[in-house]
C-alpha positions in Angstrom: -10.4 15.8 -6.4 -12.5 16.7 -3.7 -12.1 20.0 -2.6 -12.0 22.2 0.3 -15.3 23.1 0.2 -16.7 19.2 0.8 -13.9 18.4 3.2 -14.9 22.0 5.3 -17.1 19.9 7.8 -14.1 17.2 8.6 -11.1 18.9 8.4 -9.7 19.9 12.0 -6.2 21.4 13.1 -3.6 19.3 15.1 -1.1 20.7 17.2 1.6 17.9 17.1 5.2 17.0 17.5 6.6 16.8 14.5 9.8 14.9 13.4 9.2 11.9 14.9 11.4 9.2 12.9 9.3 7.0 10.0 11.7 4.0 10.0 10.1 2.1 7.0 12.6 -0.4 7.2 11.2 -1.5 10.5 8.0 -1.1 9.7 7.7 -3.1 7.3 9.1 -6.1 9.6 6.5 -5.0 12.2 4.1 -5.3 10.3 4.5 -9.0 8.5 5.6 -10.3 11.9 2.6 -11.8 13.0 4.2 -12.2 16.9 4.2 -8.1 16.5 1.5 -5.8 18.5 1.7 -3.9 15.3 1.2 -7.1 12.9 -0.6 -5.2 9.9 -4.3 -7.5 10.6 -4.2 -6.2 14.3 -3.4 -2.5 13.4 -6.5 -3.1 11.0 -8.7 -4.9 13.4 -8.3 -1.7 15.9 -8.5 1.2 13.2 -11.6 -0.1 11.6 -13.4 -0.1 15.3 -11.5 1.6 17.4 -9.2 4.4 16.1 -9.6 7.4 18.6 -7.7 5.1 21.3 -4.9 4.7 18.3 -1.0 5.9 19.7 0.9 8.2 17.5 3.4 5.4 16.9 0.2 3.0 15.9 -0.7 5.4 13.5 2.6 5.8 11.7 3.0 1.6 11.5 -0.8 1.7 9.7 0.1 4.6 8.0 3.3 3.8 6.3 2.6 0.2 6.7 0.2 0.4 4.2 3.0 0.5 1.8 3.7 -3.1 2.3 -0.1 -4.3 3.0 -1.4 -7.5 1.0 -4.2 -5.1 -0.9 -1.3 -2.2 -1.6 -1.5 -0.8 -5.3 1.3 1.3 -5.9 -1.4 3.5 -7.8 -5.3 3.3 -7.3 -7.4 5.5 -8.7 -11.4 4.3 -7.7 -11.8 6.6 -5.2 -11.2 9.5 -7.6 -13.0 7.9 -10.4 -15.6 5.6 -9.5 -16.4 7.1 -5.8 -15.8 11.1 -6.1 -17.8 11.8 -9.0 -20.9 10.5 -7.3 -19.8 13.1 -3.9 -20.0 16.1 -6.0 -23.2 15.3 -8.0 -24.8 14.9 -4.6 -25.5 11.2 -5.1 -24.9 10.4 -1.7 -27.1 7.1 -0.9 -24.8 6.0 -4.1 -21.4 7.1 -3.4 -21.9 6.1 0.2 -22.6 2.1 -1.0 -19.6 2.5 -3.7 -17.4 4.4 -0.5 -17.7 1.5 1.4 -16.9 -1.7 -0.9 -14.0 0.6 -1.4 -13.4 0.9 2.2 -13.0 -2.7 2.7 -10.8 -3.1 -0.4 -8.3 -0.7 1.8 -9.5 1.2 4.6 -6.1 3.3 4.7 -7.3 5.7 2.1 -7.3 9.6 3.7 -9.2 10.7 0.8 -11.8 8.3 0.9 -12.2 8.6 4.8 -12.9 12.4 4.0 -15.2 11.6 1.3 -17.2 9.1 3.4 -17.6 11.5 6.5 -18.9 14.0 4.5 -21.2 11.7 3.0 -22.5 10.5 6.7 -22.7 13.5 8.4 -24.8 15.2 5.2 -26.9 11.6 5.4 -27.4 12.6 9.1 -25.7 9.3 10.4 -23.8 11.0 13.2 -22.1 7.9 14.5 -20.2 6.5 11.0 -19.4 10.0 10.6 -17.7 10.2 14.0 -16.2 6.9 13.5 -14.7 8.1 9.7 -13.3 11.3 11.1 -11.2 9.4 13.7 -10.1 7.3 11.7 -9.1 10.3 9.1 -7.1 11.8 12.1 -5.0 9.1 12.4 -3.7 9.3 9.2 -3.2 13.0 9.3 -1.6 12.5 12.4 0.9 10.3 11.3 1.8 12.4 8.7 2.0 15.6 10.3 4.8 14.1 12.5 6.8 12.8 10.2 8.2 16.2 9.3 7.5 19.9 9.2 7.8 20.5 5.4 10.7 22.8 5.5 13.2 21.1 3.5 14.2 17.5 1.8 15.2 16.0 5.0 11.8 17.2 6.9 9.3 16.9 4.2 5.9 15.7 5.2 6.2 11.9 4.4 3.0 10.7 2.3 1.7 7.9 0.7 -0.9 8.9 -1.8 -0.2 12.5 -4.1 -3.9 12.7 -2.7 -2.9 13.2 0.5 -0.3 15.7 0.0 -3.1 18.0 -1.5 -5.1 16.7 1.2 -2.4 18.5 4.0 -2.5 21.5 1.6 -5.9 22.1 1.9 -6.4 21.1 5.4 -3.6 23.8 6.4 -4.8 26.5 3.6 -2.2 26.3 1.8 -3.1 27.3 -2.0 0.1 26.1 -4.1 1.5 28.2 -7.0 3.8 26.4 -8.6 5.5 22.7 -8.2 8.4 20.9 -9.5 9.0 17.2 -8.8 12.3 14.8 -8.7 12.0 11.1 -8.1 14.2 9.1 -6.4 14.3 5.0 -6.2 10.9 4.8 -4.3 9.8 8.0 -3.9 9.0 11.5 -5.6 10.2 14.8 -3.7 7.1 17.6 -4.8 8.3 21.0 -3.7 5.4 23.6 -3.5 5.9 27.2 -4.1 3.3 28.4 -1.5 1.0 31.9 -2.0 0.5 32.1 1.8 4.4 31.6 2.7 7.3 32.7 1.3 9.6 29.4 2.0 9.4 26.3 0.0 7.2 23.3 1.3 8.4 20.1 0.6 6.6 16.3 0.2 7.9 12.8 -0.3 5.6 10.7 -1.8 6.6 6.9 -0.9 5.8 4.0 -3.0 6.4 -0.1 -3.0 7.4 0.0 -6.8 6.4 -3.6 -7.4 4.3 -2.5 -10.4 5.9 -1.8 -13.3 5.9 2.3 -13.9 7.3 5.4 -15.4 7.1 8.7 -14.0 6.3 11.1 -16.2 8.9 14.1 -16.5 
């Protein structure tokens, strides 16, 4: 994973209303119907060029939409295999040219939005690294108001176990222990957290139309 210590220059606190309702349900009509203001291509169109003028609701509809996008794999694993390794051996030029076919593949990817903006702004190219950062607050946003991580029915909703450890390291929050119980199309993770004493708990959403097995 990449860790804190590349993600130091990019990460940045939100002060949010959390709770807000993720109806996937509807979402996922919003999204296909191509009448919609949030039909998935439009969402897309905007985040890709224009994401610091992106609504909290926007964000949750591309966040959580993403589920249901034509280019969704229920797991990928480039960014962490092909893309990361190049970030922490400092081959930037590389992992900047492998970031971005990546980034058109699925630009929804928090951890690959981090990866990237650390790559621009070491690069020195200001503007993409602006750009990359908005677009990673977004995402964070959308997840940080779909619950406050206090118990089942307020977990932080994500998409990605990436970006659950993402949250964790954005908020310092340095996990001890976890156990894990999967549902039809999610996995509950509850953290035992060193800096707090309460439980904090994720849901991890899927579109399970690949065949899979969770492990126990």
């Amino acid at each position: 994973m990449l860790h804190v210590k590349l993600l130091a220059l990019l990460i940045f606190a939100f002060k949010i209303c959390q709770g807000q309702e993720v109806d996937i349900d509807r979402i996922k009509i919003a999204i296909r119907d191509t009448a919609h203001q949030y039909h998935y291509p439009k969402l897309i169109a905007e985040f890709v060029s224009q994401p610091q003028y992106f609504s909290m609701e926007k964000g949750i509809n591309l966040y959580y939409g993403n589920l249901y996008a034509p280019n969704y794999k229920t797991f990928e694993f480039k960014a962490m295999t092909e893309f990361a390794p190049l970030v922490k051996k400092g081959r930037l030029r590389k992992a900047i040219s492998v970031g971005e076919e990546l980034f058109k593949e699925n630009p929804v990817n928090l951890y690959l939005l981090l990866g990237l903006g650390y790559c621009y702004k070491q690069s020195n190219q200001t503007d993409k690294a602006e750009l990359t950062r908005e677009m990673a607050a977004v995402l964070i946003r959308a997840i940080e108001a779909s619950g406050d991580g206090s118990s089942t029915e307020k977990a932080y909703k994500v998409i990605s176990v990436n970006d659950e450890y993402t949250l964790m390291e954005k908020n310092n929050w340095t996990g001890k222990t976890r156990t894990s119980k999967k549902t039809q199309n999610s996995v509950f993770d509850v953290w035992e957290i060193k800096e707090n004493t309460s439980a904090l708990y994720f849901e991890v959403l899927y579109n399970l139309k690949e065949k899979f097995i969770f492990p126990e």
